[in-house]
PyMOL Python script that loads the backbone (N, CA, C, O; Angstrom):
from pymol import cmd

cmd.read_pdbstr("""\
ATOM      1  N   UNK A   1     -12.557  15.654  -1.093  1.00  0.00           N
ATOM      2  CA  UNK A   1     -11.986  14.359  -1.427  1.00  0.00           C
ATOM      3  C   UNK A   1     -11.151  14.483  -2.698  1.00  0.00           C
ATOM      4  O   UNK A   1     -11.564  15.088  -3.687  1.00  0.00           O
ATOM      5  N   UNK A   2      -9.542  13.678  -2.612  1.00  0.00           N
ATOM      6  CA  UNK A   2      -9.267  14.060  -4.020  1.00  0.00           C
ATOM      7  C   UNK A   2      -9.569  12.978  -4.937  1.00  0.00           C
ATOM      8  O   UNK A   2      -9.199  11.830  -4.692  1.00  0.00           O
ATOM      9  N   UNK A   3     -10.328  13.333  -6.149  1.00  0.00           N
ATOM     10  CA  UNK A   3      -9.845  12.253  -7.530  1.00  0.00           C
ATOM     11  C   UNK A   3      -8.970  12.103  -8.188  1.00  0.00           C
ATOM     12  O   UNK A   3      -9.063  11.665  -9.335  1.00  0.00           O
ATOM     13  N   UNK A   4      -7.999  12.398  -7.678  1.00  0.00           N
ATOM     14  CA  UNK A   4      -6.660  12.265  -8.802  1.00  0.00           C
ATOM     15  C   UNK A   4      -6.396  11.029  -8.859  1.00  0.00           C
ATOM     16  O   UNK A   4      -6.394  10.534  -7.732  1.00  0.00           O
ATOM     17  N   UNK A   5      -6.103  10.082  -9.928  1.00  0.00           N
ATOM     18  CA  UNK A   5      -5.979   8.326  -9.847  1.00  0.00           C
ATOM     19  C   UNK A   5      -4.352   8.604 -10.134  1.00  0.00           C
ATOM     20  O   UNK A   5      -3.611   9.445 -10.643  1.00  0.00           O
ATOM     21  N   UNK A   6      -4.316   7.287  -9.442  1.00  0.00           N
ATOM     22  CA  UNK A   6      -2.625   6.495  -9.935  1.00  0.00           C
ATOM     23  C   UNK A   6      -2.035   7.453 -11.330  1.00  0.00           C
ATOM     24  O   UNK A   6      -1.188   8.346 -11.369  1.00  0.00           O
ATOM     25  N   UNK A   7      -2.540   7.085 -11.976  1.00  0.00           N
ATOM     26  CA  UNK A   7      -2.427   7.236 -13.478  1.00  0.00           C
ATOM     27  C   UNK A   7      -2.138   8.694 -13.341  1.00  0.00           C
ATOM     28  O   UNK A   7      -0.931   8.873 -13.501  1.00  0.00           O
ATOM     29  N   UNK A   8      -2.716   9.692 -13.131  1.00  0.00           N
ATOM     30  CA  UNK A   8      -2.408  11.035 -13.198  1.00  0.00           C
ATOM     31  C   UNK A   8      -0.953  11.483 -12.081  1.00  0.00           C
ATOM     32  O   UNK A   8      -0.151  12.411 -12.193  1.00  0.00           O
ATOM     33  N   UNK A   9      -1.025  10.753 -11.380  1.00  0.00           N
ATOM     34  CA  UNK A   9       0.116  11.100 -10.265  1.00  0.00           C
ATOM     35  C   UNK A   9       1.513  10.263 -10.742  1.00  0.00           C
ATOM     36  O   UNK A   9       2.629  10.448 -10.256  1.00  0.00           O
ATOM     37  N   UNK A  10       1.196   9.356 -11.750  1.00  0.00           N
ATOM     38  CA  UNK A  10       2.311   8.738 -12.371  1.00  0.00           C
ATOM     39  C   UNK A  10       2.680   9.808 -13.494  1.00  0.00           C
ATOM     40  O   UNK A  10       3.868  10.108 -13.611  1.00  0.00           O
ATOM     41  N   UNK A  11       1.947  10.268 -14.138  1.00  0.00           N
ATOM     42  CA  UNK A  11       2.087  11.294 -15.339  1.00  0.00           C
ATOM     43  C   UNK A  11       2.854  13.055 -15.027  1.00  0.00           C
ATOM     44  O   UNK A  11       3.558  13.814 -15.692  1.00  0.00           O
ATOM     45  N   UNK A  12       2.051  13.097 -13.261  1.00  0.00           N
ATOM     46  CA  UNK A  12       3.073  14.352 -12.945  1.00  0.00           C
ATOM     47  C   UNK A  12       4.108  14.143 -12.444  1.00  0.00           C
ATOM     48  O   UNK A  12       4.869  15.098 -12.285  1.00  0.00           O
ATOM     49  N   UNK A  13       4.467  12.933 -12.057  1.00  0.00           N
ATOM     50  CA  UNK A  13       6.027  12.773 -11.600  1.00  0.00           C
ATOM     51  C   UNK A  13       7.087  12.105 -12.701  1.00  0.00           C
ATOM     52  O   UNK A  13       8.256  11.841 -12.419  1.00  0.00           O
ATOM     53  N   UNK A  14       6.395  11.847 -14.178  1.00  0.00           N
ATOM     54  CA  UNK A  14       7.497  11.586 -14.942  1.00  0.00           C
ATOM     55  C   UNK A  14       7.805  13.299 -15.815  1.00  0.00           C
ATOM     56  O   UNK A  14       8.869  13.684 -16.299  1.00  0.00           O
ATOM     57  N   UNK A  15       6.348  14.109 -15.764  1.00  0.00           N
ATOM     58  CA  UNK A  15       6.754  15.730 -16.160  1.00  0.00           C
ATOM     59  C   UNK A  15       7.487  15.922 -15.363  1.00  0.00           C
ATOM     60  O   UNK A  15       8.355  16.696 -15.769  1.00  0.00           O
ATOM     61  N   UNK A  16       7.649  15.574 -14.223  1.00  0.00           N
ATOM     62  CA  UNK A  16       8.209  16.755 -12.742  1.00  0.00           C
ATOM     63  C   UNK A  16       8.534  15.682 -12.125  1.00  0.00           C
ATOM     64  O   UNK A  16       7.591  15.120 -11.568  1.00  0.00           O
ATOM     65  N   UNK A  17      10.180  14.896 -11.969  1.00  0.00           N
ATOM     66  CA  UNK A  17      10.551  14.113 -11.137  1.00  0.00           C
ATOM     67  C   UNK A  17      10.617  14.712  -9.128  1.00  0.00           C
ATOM     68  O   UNK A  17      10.702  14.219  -8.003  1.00  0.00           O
ATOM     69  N   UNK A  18      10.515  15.920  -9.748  1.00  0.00           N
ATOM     70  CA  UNK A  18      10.855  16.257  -7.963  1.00  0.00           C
ATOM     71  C   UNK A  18       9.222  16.799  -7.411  1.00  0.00           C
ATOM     72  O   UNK A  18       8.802  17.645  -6.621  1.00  0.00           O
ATOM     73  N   UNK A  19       8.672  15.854  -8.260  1.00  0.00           N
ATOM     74  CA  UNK A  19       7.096  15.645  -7.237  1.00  0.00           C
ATOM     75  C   UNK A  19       7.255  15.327  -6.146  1.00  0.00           C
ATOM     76  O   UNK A  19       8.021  14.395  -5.899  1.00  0.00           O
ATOM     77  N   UNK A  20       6.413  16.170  -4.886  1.00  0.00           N
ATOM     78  CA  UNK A  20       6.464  16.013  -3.563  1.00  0.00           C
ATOM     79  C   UNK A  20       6.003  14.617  -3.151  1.00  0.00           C
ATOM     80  O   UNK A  20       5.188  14.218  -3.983  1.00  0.00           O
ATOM     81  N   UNK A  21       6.180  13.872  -2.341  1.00  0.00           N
ATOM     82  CA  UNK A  21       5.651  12.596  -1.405  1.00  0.00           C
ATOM     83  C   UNK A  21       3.870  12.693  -1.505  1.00  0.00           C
ATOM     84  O   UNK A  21       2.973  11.889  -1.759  1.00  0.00           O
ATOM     85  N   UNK A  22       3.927  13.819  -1.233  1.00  0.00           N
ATOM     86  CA  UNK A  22       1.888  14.258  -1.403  1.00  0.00           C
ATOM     87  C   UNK A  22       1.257  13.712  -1.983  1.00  0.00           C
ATOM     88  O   UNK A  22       0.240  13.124  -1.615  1.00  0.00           O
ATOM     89  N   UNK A  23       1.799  13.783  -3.249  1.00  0.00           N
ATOM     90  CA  UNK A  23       1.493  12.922  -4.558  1.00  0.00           C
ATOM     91  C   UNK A  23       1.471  12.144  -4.943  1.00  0.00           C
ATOM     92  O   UNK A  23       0.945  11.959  -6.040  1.00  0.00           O
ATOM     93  N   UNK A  24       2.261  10.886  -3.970  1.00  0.00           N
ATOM     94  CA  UNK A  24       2.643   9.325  -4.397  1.00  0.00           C
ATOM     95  C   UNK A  24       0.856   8.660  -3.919  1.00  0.00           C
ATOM     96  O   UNK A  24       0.163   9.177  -3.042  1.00  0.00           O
ATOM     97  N   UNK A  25       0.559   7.773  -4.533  1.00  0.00           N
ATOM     98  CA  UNK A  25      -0.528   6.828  -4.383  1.00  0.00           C
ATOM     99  C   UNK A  25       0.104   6.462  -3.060  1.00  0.00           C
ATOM    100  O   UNK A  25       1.241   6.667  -2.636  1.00  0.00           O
ATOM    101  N   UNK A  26      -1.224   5.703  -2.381  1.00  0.00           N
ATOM    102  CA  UNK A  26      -1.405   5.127  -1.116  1.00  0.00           C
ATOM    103  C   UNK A  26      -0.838   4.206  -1.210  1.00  0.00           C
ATOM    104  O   UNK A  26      -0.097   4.017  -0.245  1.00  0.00           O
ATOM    105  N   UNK A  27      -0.784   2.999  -2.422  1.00  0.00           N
ATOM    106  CA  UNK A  27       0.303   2.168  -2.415  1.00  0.00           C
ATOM    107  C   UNK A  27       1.964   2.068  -2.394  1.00  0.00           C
ATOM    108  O   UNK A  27       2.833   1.326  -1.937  1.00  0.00           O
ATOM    109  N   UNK A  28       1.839   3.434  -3.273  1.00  0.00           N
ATOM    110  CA  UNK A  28       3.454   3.903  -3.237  1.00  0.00           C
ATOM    111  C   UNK A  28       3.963   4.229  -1.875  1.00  0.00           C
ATOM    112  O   UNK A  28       5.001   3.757  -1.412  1.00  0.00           O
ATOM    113  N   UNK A  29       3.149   5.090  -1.241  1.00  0.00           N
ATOM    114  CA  UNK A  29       3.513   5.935  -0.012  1.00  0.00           C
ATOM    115  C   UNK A  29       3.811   4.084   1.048  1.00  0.00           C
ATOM    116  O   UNK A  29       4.832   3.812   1.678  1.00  0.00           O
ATOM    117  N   UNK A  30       2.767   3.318   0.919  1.00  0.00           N
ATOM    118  CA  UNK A  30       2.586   2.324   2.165  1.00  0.00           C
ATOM    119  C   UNK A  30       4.130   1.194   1.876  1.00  0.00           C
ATOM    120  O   UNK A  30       4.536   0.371   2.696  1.00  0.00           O
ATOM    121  N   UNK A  31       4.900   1.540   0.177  1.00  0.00           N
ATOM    122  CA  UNK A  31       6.421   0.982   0.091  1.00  0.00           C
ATOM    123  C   UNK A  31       6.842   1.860   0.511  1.00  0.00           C
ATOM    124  O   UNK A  31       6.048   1.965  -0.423  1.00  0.00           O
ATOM    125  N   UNK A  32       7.461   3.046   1.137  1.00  0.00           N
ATOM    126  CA  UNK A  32       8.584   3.078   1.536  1.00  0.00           C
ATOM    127  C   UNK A  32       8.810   3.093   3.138  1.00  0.00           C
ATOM    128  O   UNK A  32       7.868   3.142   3.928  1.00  0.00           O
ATOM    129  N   UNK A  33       9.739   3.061   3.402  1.00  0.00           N
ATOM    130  CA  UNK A  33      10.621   1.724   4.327  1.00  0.00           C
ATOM    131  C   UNK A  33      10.386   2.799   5.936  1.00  0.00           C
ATOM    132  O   UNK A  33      10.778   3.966   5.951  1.00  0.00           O
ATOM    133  N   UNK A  34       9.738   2.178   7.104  1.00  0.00           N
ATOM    134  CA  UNK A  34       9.694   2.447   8.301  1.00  0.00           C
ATOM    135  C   UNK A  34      10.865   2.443   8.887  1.00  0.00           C
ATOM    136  O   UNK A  34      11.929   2.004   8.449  1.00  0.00           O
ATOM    137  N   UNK A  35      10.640   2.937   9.879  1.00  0.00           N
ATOM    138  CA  UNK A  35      12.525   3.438  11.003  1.00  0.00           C
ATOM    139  C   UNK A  35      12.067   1.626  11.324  1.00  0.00           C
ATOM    140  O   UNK A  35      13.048   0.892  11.201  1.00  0.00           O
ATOM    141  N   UNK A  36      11.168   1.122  11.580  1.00  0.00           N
ATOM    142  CA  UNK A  36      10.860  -0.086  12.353  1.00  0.00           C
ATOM    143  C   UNK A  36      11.666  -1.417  11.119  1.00  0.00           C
ATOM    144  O   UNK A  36      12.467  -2.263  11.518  1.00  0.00           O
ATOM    145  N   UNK A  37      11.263  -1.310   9.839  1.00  0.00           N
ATOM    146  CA  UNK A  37      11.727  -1.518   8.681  1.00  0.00           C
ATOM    147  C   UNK A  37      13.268  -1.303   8.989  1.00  0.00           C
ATOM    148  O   UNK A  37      13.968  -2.246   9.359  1.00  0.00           O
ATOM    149  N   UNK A  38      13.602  -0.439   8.876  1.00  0.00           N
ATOM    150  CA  UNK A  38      15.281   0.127   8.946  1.00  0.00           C
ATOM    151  C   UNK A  38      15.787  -0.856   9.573  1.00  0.00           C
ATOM    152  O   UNK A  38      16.607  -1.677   9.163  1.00  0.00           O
ATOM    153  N   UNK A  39      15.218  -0.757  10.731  1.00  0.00           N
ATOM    154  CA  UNK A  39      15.950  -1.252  12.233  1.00  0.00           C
ATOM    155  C   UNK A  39      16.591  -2.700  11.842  1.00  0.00           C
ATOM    156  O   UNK A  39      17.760  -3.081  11.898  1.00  0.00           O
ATOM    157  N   UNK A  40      15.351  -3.395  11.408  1.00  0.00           N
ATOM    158  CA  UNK A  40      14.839  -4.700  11.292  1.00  0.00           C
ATOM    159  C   UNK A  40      15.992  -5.641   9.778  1.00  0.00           C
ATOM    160  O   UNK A  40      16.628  -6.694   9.761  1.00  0.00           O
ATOM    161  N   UNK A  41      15.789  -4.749   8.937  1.00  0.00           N
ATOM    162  CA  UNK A  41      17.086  -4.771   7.842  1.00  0.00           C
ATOM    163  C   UNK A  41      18.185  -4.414   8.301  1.00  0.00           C
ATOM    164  O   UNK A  41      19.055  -5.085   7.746  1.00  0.00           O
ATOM    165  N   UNK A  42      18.674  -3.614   9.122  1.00  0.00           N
ATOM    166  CA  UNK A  42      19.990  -3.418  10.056  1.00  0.00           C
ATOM    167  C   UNK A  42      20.014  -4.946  10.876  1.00  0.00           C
ATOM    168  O   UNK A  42      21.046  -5.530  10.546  1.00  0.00           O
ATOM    169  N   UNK A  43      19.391  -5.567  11.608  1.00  0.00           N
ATOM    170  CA  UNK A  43      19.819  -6.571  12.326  1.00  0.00           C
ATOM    171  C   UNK A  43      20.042  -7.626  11.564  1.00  0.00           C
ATOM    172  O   UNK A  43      20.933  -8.435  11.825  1.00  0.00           O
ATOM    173  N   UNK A  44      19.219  -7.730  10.496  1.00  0.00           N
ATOM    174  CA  UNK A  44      19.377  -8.951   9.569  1.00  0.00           C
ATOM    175  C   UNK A  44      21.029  -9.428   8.938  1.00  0.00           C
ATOM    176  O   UNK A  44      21.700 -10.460   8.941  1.00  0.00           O
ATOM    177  N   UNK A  45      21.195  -7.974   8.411  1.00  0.00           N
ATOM    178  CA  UNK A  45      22.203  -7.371   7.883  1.00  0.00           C
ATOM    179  C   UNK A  45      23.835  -7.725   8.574  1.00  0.00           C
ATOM    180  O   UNK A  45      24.895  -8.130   8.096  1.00  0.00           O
ATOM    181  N   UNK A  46      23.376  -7.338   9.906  1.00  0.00           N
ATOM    182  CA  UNK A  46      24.130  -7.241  10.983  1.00  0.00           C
ATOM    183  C   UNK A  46      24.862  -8.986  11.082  1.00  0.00           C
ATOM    184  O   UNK A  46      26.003  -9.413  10.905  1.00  0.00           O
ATOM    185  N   UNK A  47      23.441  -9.693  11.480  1.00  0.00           N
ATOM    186  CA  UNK A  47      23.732 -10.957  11.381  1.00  0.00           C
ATOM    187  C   UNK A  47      24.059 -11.705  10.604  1.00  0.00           C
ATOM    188  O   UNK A  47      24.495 -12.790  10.990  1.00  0.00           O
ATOM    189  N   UNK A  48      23.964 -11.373   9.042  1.00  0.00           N
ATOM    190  CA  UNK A  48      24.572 -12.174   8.313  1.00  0.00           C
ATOM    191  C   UNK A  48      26.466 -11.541   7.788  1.00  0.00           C
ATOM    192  O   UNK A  48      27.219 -12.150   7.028  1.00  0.00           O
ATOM    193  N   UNK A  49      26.725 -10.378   8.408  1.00  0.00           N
ATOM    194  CA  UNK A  49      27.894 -10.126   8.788  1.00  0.00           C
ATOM    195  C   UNK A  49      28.644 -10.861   9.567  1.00  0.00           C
ATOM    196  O   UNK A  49      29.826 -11.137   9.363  1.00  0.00           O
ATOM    197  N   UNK A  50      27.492 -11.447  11.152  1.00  0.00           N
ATOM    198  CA  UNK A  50      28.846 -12.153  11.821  1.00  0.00           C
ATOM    199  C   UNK A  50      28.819 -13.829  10.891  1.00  0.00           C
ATOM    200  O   UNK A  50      29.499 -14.855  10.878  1.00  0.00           O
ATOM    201  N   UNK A  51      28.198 -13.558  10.542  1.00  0.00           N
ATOM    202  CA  UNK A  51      27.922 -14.967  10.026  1.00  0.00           C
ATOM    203  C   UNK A  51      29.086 -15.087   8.937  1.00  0.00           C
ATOM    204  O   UNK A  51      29.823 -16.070   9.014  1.00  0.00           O
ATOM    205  N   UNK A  52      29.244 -14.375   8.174  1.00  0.00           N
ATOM    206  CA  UNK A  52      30.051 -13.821   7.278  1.00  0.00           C
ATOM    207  C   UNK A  52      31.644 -14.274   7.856  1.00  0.00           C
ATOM    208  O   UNK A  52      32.428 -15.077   7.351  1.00  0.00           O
ATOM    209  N   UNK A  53      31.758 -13.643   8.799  1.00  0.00           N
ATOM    210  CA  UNK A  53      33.278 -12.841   9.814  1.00  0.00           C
ATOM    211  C   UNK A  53      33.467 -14.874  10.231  1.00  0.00           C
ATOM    212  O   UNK A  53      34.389 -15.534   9.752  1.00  0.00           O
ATOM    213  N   UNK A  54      32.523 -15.401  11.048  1.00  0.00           N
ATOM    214  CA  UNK A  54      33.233 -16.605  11.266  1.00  0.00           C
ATOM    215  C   UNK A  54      33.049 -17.836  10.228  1.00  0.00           C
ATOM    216  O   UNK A  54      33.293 -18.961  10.663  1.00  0.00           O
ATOM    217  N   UNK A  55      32.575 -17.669   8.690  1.00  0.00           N
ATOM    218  CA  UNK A  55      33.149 -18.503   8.254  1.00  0.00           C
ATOM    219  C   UNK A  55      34.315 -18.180   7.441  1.00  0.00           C
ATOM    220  O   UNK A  55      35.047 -19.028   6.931  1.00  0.00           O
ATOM    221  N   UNK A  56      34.488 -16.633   7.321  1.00  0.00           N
ATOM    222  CA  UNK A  56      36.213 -16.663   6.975  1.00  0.00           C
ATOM    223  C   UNK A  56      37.025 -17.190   8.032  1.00  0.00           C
ATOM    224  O   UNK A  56      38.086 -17.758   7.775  1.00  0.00           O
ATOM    225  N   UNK A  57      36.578 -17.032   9.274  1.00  0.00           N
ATOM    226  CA  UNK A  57      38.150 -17.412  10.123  1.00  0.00           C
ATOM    227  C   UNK A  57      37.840 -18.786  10.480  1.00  0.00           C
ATOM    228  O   UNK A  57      38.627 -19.467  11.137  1.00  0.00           O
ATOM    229  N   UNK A  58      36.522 -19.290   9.996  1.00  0.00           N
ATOM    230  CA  UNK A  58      36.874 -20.847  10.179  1.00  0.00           C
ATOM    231  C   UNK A  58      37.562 -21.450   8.884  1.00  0.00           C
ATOM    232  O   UNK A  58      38.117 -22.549   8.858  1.00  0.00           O
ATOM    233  N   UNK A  59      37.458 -20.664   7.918  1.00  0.00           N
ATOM    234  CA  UNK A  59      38.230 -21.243   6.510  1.00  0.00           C
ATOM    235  C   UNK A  59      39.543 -20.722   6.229  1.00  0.00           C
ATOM    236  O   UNK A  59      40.077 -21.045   5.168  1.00  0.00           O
ATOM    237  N   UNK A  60      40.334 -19.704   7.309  1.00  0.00           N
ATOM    238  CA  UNK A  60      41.560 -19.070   7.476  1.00  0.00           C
ATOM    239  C   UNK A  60      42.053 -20.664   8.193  1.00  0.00           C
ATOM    240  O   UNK A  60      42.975 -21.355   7.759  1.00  0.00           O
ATOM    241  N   UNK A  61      41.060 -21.043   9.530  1.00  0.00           N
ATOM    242  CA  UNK A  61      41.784 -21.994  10.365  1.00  0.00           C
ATOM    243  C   UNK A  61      41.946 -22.922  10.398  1.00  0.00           C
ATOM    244  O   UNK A  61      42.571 -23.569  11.238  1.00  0.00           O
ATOM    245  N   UNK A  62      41.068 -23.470   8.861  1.00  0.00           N
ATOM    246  CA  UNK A  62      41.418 -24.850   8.836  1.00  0.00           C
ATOM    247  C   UNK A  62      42.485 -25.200   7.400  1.00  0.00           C
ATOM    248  O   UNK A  62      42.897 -26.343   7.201  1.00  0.00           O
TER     249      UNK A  62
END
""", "prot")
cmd.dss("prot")
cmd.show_as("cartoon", "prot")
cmd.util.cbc("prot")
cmd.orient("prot")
């Protein structure tokens, strides 16, 4: 089992920024971003693009 706390895994990645993923806390590891995540910020994204696209050409057309 490991004991290494937060605190020590915060301390080797400000010595050593190119600490492996291994090392991030369970909380750290459970922020970064799923393909499902990705996807999901891509459509959002997506949609507030068209959203974007027709109120310029409704404010070009009127």
């Amino acid at each position: 089992m490991d004991t290494t706390t937060e605190t020590d895994l915060l301390a080797r990645q400000r010595a050593n920024p190119n600490t492996s993923d291994a090392l991030l806390s369970e909380k750290q590891v459970l922020a970064i971003p799923t393909s499902a995540d990705r996807e999901l910020l891509h459509a959002r994204l997506s949609g507030l693009r068209a959203e974007l696209d027709r109120a310029a050409i409704q404010a070009c057309s009127a």
